[in-house]
N, C-alpha and C positions, 0 to 999 in steps of 0.2 A: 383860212379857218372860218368856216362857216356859226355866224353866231346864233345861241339859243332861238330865240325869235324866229328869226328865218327858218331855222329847221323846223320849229314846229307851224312856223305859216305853210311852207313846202310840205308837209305830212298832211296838212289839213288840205290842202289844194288837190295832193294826190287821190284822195278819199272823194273828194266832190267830183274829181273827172272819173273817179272808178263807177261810182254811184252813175252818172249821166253816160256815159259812153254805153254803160251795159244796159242802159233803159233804151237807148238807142240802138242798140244793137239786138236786142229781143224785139222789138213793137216796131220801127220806122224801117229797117231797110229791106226792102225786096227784092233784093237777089237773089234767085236761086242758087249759087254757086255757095251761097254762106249756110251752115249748117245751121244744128245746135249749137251754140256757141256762149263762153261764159267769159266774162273779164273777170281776170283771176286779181290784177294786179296791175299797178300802174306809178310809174320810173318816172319820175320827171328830172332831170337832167338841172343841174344847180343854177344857168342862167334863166331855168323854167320858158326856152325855146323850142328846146323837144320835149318829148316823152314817148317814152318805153309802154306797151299796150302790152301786156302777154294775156295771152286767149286761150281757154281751154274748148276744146271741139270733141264730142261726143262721136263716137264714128273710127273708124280705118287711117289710118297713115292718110292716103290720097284725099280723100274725105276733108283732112283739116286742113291740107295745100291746097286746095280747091277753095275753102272757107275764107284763108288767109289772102287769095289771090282776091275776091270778092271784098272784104273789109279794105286790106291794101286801096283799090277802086273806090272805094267810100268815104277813104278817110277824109277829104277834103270837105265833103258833105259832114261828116262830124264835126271837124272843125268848125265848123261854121256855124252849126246847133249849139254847139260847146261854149261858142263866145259869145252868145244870143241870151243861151241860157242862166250863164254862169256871168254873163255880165261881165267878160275879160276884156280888156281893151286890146291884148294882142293872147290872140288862143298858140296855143304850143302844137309845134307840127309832131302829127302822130305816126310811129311807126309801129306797126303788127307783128307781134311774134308768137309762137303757137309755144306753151306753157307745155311742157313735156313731166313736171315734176310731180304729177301723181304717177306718170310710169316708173320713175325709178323709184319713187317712192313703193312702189309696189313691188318691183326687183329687191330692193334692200329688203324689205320685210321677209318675203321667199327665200332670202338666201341666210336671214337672221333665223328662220325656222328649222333650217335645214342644219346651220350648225347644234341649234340645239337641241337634235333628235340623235347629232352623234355623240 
């Protein structure tokens, strides 16, 4: 059982790596392989050794596999900006994942339209 404090230390720590990952992620990295790209959101895992990155990429299917292949590449470089910037003594190793949920959210909507036309 996770107590109050913690939770809201861990909420606030998620918000500062969402904030700094996506400044990094827009301005410093030059890969070509990374798109447009948005940090939607950001999981930190309760011993705050991982976290969860979900990414929204503007673009085709392949388009954000190609993005995510390029961040994947970087991530260690962020890491390390991450713990420079944010003053962590140990930064959380980051994993990428491509944030699908405005698509379905856009399926659900089309398909909430549809029954209300019958």
């Amino acid at each position: 059982m996770e107590r109050r404090g913690q939770k809201y230390h861990r909420e606030r720590l998620e918000e500062a790596l969402r904030e700094e990952i996506e400044t990094i992620v827009e301005g410093e990295l030059a890969d070509p392989r990374i798109g447009l790209a948005t940090v939607t959101t950001v999981e930190l895992n309760e011993d705050a050794r991982t976290a969860r990155v979900f990414v929204a990429v503007a673009g085709t299917e392949e388009e954000g596999i190609r993005s995510l292949e390029g961040l994947s590449a970087a991530a260690s470089f962020v890491r390390h900006q991450i713990a420079d910037r944010l003053h962590l003594r140990r930064a959380p190793e980051l994993f990428f994942e491509l944030d699908r949920s405005e698509k379905y959210q856009a399926r659900i909507d089309e398909l909430l339209k549809r029954t209300k036309k019958r």
